[in-house]
HTML snippet that shows the backbone in 3Dmol.js (N, CA, C, O; Angstrom):
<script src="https://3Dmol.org/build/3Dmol-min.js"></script>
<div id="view" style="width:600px;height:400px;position:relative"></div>
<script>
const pdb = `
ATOM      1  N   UNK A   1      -9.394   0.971  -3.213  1.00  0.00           N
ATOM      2  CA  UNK A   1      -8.846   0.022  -4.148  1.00  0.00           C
ATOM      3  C   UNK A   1      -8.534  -1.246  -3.371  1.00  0.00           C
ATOM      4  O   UNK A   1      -7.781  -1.169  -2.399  1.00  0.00           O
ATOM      5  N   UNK A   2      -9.113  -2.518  -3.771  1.00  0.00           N
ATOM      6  CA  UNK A   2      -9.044  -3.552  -3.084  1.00  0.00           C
ATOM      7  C   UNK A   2      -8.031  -4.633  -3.654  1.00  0.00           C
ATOM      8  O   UNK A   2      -8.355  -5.391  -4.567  1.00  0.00           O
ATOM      9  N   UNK A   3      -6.757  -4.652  -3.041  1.00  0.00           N
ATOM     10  CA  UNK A   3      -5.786  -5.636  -4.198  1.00  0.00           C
ATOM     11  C   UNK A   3      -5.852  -5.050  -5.267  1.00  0.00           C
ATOM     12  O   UNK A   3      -6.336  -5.607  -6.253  1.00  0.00           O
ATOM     13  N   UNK A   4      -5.197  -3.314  -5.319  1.00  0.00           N
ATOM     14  CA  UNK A   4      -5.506  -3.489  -7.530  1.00  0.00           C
ATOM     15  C   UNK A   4      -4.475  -3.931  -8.148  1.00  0.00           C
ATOM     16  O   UNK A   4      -4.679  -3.870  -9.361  1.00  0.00           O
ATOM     17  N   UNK A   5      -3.171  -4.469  -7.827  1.00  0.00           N
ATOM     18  CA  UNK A   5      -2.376  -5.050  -8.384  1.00  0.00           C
ATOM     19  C   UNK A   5      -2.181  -6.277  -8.038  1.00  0.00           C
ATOM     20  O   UNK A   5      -1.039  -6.703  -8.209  1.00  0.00           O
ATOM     21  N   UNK A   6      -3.132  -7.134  -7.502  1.00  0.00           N
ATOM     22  CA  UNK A   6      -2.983  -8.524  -7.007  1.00  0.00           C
ATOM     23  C   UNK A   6      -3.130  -9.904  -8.264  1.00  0.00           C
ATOM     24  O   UNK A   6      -2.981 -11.118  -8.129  1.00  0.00           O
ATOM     25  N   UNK A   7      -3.493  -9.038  -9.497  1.00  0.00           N
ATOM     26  CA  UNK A   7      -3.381 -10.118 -10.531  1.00  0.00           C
ATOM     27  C   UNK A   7      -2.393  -9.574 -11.773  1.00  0.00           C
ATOM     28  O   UNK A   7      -2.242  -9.974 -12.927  1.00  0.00           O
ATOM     29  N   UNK A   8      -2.157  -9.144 -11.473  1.00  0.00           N
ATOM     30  CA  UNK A   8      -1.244  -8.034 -12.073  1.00  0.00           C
ATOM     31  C   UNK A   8       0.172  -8.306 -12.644  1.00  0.00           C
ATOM     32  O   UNK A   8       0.956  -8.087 -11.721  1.00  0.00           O
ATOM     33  N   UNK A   9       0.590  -8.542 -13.331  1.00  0.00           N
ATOM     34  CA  UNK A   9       2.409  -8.719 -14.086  1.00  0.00           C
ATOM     35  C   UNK A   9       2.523  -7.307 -13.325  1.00  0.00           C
ATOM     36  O   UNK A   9       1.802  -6.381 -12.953  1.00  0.00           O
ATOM     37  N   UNK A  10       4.325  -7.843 -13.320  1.00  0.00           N
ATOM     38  CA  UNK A  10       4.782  -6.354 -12.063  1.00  0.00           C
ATOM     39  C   UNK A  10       4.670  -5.036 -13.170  1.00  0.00           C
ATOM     40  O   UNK A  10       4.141  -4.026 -12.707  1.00  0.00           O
ATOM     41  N   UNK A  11       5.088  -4.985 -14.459  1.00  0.00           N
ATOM     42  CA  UNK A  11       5.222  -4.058 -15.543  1.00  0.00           C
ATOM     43  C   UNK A  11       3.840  -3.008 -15.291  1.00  0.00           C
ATOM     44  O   UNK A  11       3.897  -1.787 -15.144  1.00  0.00           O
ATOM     45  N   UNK A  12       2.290  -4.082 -15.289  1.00  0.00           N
ATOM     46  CA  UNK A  12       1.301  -3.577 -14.953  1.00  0.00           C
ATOM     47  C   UNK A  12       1.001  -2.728 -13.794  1.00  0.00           C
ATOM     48  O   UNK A  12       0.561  -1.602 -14.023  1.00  0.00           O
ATOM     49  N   UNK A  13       1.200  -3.159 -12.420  1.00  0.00           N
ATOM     50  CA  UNK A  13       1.298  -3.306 -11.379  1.00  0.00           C
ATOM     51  C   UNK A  13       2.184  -1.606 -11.308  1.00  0.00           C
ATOM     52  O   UNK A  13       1.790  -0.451 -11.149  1.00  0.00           O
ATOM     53  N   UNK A  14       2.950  -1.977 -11.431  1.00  0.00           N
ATOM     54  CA  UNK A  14       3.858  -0.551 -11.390  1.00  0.00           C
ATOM     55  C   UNK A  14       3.046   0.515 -12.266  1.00  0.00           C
ATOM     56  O   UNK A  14       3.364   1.662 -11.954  1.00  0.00           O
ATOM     57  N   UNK A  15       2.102   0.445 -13.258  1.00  0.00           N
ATOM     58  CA  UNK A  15       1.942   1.396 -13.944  1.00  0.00           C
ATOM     59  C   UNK A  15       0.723   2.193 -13.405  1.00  0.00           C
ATOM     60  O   UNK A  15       0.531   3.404 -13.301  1.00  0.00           O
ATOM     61  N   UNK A  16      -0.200   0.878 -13.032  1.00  0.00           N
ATOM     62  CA  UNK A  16      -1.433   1.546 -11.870  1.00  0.00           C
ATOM     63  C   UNK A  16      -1.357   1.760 -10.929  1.00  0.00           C
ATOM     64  O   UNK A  16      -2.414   2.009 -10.349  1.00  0.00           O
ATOM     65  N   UNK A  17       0.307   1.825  -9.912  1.00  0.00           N
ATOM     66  CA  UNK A  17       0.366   2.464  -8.582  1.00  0.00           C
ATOM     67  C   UNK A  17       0.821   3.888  -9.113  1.00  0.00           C
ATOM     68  O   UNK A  17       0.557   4.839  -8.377  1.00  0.00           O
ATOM     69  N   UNK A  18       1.679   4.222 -10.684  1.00  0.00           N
ATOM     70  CA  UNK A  18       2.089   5.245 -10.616  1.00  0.00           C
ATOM     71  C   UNK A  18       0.825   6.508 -11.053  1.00  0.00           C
ATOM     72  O   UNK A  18       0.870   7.715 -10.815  1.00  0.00           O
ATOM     73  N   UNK A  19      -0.503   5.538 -11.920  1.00  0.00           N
ATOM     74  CA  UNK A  19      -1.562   6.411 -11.954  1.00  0.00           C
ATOM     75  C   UNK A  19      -2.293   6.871 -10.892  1.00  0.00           C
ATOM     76  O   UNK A  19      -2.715   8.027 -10.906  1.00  0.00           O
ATOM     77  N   UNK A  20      -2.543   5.995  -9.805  1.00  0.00           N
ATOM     78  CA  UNK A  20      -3.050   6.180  -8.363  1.00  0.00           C
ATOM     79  C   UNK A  20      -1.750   7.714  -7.585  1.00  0.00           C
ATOM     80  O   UNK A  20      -2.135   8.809  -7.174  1.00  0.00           O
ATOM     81  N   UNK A  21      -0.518   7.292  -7.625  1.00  0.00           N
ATOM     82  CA  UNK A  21       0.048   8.623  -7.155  1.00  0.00           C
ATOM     83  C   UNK A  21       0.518   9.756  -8.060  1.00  0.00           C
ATOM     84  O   UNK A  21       1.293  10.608  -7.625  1.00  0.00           O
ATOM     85  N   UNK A  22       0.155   9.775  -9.054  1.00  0.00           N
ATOM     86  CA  UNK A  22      -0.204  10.720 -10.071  1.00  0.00           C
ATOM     87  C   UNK A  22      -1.895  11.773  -9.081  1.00  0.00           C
ATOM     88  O   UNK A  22      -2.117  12.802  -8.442  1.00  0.00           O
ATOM     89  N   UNK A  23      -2.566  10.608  -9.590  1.00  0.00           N
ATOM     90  CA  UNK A  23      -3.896  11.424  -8.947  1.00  0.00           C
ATOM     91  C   UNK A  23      -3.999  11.618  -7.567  1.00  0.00           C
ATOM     92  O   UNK A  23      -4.980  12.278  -7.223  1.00  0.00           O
ATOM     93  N   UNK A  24      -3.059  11.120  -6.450  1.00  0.00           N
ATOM     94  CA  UNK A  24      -2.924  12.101  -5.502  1.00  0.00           C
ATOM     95  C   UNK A  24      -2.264  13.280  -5.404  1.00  0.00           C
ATOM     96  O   UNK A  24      -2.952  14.249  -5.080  1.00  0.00           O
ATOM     97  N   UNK A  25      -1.194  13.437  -5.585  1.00  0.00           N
ATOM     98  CA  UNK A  25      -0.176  13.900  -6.182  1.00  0.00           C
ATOM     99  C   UNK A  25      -0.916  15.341  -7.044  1.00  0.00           C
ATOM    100  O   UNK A  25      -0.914  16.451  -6.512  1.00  0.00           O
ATOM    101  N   UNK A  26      -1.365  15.155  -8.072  1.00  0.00           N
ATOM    102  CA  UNK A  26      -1.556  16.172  -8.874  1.00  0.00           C
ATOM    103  C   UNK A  26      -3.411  16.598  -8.949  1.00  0.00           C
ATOM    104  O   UNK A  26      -3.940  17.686  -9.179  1.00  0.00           O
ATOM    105  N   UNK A  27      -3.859  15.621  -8.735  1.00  0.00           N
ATOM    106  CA  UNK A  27      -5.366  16.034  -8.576  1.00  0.00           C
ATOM    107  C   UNK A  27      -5.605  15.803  -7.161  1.00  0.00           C
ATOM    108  O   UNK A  27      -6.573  15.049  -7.056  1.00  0.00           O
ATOM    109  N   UNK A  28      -5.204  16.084  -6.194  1.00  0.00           N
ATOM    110  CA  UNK A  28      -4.958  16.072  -4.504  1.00  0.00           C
ATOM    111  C   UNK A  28      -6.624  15.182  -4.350  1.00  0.00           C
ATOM    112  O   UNK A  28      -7.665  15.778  -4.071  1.00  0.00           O
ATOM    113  N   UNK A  29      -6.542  13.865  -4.573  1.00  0.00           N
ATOM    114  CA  UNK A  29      -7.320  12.986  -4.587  1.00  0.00           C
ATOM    115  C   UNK A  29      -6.988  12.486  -3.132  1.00  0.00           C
ATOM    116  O   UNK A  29      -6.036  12.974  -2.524  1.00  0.00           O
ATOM    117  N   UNK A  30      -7.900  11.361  -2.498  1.00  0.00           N
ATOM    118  CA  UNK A  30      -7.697  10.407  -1.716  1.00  0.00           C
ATOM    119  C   UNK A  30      -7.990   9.076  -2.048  1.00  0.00           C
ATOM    120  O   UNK A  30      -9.170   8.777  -2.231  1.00  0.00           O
ATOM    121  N   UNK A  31      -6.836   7.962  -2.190  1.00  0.00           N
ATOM    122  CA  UNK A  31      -6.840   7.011  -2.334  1.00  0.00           C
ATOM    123  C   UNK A  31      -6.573   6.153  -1.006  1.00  0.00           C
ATOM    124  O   UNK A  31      -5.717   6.250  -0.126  1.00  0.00           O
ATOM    125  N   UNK A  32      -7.761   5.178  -1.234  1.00  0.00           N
ATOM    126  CA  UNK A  32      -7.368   4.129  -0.094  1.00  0.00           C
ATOM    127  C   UNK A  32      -7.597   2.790  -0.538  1.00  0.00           C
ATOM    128  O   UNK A  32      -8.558   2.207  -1.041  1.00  0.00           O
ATOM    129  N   UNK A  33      -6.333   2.443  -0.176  1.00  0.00           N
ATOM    130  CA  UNK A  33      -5.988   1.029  -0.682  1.00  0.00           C
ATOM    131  C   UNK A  33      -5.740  -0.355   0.244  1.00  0.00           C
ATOM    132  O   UNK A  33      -5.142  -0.323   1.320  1.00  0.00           O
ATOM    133  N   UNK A  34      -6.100  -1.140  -0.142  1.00  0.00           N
ATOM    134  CA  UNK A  34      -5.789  -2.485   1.049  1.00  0.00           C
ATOM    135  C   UNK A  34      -5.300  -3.431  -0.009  1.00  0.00           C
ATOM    136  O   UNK A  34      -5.898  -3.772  -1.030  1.00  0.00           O
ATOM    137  N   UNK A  35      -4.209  -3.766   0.374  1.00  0.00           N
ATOM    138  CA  UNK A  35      -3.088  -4.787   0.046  1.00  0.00           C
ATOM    139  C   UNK A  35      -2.587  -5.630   0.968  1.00  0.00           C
ATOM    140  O   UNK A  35      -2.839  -5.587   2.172  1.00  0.00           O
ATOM    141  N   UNK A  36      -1.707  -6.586   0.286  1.00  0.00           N
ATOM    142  CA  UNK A  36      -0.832  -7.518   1.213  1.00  0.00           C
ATOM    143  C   UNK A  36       0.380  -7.140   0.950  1.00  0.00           C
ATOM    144  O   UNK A  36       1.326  -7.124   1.737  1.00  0.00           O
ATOM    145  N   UNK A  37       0.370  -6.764  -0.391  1.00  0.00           N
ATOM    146  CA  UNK A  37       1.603  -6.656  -1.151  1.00  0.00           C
ATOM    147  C   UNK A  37       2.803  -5.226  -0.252  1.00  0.00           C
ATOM    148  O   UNK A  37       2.367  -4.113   0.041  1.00  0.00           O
ATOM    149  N   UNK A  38       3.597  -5.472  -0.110  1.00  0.00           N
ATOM    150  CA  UNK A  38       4.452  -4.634   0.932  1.00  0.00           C
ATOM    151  C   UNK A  38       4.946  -3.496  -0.600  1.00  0.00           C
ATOM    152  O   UNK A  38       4.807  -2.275  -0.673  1.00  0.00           O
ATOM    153  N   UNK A  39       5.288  -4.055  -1.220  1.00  0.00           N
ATOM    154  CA  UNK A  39       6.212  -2.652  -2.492  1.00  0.00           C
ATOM    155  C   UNK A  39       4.603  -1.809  -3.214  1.00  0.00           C
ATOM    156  O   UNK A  39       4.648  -0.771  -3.875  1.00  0.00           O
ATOM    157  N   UNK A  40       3.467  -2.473  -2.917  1.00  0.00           N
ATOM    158  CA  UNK A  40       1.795  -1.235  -3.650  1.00  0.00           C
ATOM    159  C   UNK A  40       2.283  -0.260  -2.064  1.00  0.00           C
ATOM    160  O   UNK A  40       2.796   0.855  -2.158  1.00  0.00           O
ATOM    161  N   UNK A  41       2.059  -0.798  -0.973  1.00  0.00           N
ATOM    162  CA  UNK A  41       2.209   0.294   0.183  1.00  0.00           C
ATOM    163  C   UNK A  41       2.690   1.076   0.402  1.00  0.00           C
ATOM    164  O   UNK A  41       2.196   2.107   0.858  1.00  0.00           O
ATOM    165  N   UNK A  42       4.302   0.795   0.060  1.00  0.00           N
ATOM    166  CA  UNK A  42       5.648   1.383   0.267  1.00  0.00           C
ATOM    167  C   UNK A  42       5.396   2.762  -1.209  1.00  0.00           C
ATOM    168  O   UNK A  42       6.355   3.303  -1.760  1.00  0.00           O
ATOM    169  N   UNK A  43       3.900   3.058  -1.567  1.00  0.00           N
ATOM    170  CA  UNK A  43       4.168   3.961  -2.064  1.00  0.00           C
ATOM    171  C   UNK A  43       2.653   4.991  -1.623  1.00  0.00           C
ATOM    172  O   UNK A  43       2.245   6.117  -1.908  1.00  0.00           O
ATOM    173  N   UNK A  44       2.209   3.901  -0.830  1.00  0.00           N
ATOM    174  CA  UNK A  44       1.351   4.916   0.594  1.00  0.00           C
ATOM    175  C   UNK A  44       2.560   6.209   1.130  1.00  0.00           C
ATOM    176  O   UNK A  44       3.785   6.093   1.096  1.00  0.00           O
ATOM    177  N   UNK A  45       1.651   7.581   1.677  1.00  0.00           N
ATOM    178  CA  UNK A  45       2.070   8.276   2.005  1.00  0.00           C
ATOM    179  C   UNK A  45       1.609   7.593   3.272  1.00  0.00           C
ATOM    180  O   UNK A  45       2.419   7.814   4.172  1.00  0.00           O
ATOM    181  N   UNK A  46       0.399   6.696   3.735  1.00  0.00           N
ATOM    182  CA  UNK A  46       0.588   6.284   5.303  1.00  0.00           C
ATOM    183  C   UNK A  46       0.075   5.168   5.029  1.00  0.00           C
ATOM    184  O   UNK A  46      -0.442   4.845   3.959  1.00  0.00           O
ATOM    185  N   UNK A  47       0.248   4.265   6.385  1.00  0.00           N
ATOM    186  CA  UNK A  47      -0.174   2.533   6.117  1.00  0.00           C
ATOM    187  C   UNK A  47      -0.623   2.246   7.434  1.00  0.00           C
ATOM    188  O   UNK A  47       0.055   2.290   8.461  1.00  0.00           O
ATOM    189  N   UNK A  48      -2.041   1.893   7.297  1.00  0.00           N
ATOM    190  CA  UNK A  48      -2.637   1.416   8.420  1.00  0.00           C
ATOM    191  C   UNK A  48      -2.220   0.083   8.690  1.00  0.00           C
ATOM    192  O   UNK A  48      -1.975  -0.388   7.580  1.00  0.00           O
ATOM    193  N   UNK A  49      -1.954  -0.989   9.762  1.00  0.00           N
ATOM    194  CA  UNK A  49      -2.180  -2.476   9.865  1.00  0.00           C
ATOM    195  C   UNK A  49      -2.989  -2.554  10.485  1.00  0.00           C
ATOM    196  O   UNK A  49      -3.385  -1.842  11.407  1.00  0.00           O
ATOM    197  N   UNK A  50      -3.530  -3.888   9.842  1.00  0.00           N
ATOM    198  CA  UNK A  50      -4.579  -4.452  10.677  1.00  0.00           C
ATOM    199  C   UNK A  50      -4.725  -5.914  11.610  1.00  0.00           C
ATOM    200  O   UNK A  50      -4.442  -6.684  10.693  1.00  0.00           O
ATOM    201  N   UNK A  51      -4.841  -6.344  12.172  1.00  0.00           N
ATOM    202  CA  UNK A  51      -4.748  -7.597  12.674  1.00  0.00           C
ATOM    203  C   UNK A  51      -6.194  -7.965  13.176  1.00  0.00           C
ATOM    204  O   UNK A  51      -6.807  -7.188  13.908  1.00  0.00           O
ATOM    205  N   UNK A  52      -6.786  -9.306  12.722  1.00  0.00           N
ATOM    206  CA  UNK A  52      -7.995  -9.738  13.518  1.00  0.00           C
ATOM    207  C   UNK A  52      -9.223  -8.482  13.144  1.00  0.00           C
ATOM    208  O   UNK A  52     -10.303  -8.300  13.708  1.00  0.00           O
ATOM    209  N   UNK A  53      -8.863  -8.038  12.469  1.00  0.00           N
ATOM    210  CA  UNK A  53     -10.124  -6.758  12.212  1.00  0.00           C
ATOM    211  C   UNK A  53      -9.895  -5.486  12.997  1.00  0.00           C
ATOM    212  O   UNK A  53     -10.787  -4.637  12.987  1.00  0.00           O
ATOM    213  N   UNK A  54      -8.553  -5.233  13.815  1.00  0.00           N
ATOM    214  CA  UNK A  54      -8.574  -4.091  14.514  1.00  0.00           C
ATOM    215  C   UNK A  54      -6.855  -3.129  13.940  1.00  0.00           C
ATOM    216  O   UNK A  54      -5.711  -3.491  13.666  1.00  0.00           O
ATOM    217  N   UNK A  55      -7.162  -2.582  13.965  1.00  0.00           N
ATOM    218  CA  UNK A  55      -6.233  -1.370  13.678  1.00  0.00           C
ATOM    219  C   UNK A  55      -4.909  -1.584  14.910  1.00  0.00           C
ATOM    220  O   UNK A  55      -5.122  -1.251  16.076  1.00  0.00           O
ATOM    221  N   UNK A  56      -3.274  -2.293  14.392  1.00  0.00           N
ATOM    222  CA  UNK A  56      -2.555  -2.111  15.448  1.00  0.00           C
ATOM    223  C   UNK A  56      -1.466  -1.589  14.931  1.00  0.00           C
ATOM    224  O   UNK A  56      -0.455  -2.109  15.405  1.00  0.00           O
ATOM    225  N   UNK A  57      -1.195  -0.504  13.896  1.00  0.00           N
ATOM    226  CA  UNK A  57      -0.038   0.156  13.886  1.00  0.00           C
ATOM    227  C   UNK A  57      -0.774   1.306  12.754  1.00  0.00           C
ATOM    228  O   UNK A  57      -1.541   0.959  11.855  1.00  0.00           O
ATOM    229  N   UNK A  58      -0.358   2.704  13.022  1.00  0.00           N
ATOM    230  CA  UNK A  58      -0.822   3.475  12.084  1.00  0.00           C
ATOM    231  C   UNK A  58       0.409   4.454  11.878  1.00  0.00           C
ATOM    232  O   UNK A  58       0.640   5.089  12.907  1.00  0.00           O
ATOM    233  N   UNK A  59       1.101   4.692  11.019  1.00  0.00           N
ATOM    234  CA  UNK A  59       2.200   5.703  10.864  1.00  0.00           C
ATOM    235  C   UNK A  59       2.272   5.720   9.480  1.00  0.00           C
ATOM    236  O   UNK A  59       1.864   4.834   8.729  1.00  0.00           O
ATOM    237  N   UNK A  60       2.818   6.780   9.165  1.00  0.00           N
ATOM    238  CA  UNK A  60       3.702   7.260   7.855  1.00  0.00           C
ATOM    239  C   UNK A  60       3.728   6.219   6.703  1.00  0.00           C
ATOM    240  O   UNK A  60       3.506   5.116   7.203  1.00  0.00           O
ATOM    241  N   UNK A  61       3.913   6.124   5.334  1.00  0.00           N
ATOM    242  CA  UNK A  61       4.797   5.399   4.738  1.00  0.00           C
ATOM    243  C   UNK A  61       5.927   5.079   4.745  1.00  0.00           C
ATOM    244  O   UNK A  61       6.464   5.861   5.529  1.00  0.00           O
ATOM    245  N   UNK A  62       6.784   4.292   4.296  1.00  0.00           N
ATOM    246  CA  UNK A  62       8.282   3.222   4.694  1.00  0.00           C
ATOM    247  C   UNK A  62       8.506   2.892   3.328  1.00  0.00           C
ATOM    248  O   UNK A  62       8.125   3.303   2.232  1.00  0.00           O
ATOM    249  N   UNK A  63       9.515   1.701   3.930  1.00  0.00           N
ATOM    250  CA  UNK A  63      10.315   0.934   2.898  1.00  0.00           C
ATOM    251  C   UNK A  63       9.260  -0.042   2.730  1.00  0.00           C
ATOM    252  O   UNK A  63       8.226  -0.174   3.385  1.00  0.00           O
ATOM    253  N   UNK A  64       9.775  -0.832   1.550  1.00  0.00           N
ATOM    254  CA  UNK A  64       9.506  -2.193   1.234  1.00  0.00           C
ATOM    255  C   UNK A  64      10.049  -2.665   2.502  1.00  0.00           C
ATOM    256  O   UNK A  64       9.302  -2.589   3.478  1.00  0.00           O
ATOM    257  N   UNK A  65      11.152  -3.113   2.646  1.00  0.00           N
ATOM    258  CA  UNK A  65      11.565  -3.510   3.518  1.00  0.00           C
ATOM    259  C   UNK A  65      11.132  -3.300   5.046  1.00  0.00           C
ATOM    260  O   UNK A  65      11.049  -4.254   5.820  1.00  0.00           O
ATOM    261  N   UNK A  66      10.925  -2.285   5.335  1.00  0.00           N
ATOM    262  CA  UNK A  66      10.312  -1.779   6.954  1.00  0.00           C
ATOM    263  C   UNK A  66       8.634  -2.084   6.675  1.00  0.00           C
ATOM    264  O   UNK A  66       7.985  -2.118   7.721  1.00  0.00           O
ATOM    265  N   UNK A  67       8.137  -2.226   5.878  1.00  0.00           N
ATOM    266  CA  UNK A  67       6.634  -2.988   5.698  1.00  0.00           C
ATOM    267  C   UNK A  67       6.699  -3.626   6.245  1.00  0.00           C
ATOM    268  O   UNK A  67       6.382  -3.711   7.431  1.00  0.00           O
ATOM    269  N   UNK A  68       7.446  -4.785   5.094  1.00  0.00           N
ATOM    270  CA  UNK A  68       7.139  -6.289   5.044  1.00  0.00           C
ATOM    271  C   UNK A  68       8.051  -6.622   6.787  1.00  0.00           C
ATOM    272  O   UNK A  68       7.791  -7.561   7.539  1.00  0.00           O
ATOM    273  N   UNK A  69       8.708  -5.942   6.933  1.00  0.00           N
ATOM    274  CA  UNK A  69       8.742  -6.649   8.877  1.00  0.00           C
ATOM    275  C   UNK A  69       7.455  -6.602   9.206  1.00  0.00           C
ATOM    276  O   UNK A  69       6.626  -7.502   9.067  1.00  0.00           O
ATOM    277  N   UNK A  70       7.293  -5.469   9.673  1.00  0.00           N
ATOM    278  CA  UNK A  70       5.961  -5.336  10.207  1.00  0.00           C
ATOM    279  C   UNK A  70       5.148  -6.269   9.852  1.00  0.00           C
ATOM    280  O   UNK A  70       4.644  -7.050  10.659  1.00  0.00           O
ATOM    281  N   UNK A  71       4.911  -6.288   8.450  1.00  0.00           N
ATOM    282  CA  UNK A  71       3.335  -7.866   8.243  1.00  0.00           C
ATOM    283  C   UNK A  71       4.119  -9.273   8.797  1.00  0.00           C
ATOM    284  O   UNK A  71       3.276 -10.143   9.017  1.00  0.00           O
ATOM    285  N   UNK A  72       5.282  -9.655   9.035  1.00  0.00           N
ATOM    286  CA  UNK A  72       5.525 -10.729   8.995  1.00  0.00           C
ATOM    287  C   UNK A  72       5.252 -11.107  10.621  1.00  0.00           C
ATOM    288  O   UNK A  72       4.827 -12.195  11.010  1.00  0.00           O
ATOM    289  N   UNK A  73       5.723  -9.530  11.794  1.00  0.00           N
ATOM    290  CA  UNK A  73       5.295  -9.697  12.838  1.00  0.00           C
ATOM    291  C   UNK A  73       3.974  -9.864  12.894  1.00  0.00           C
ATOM    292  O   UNK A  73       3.702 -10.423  13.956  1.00  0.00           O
ATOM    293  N   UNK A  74       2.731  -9.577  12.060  1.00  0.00           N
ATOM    294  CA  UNK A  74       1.757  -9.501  12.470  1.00  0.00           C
ATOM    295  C   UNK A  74       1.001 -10.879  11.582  1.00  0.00           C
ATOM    296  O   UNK A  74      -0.225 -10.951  11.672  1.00  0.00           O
ATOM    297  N   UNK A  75       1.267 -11.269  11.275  1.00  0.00           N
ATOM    298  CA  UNK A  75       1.391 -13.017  10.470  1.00  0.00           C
ATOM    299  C   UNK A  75       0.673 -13.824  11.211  1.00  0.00           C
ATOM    300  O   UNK A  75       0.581 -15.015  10.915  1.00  0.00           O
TER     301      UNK A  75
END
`;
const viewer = $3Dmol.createViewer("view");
viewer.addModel(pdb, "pdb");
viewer.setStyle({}, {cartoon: {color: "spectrum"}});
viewer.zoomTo();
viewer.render();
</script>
């Protein structure tokens, strides 16, 4: 999923992250998503960063808040 809530009213936005973890969740799907948006992530079970095209932090899911540090260091 590339930006799927990047044009999105938040009402929307919230309703297609909760169908995406619905279908992991209950149809043990794999979703992979690339965002900017720190609160679509913060409902990743893990979050790759990327910088310059290379992979420099890979762990768990977080906060909104413990995201969006992270992207701002990597800015």
């Amino acid at each position: 999923a590339d930006e799927p809530t990047g044009n999105l009213d938040s009402k929307t936005s919230q309703d297609v992250l909760q169908v995406m973890r619905k279908a992991v969740d209950d149809l043990d799907q794999t979703i992979i998503m690339v965002t900017h948006d720190a609160r679509a992530a913060a409902e990743a079970d893990r979050v790759v960063y990327l910088a310059d095209g290379k992979v420099v932090r890979d762990e768990g899911g977080g906060s909104v808040d413990a995201i969006w540090d992270v992207m701002k260091v990597l800015q």
